[in-house]
N, C-alpha and C positions, 0 to 999 in steps of 0.2 A: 417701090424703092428697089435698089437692084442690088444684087449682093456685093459683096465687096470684100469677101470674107479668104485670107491668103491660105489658111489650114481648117482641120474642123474645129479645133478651140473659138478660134475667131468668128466661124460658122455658128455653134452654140452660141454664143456672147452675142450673135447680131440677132439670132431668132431670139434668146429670150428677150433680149432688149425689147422688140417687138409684142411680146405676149399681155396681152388684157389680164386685170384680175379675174375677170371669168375663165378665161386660159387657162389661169394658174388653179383656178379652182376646178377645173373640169382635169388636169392632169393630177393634183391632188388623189380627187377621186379613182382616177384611171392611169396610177403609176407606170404600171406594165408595160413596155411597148407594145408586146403585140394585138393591145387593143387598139395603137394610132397606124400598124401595120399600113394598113389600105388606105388611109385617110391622111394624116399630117406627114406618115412616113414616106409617101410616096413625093408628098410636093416638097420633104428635103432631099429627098434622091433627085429629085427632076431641078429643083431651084439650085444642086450644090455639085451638078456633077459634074461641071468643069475641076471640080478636086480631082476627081478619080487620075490616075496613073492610064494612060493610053493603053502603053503595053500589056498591062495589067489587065484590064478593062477587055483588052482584045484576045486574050487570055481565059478569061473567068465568063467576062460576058454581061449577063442577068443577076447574077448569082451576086459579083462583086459590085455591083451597082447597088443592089438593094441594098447591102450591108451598110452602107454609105447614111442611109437616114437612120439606120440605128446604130449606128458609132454618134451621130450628130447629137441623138437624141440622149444617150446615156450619158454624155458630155453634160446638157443642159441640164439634169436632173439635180444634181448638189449645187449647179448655178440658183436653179430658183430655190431646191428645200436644202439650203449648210445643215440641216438637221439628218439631212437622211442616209442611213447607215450601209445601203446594199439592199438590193434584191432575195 
């Protein structure tokens, strides 16, 4: 499926929509992002980076790209746990 996602709100809302209960129960486990760093963070930077700002991007670079799947991902976090308080 292809994204379709206009901001990162929309972005989050489409990846959790996607997520298995194993998902949820393996992020459960491994709240953190920078345990999905290399792994799920990389395929939201890569699956989302037509969001990125051009100018910006050609600006920052590497830097502002990766921040990109962990803005996504702190986004989804009170999507799947309404429970959860902060870091």
């Amino acid at each position: 499926m292809e994204p379709n996602a206009k901001n990162y709100e929309e972005a989050a809302a489409e990846c959790v929509a996607a997520l298995s209960a194993e998902d949820i129960e393996y992020f459960r486990l491994h709240i953190g992002y920078s345990h999905h760093h290399f792994g799920y963070g990389l395929y939201l930077r890569n699956r989302y980076s037509y969001l990125l700002d051009k100018e910006m991007y050609s600006l920052l670079g590497d830097n502002y790209r990766d921040g990109l799947g962990e803005c996504i991902y702190h986004l989804m976090i009170p999507m799947i746990f309404p429970e959860f308080k902060g870091y």
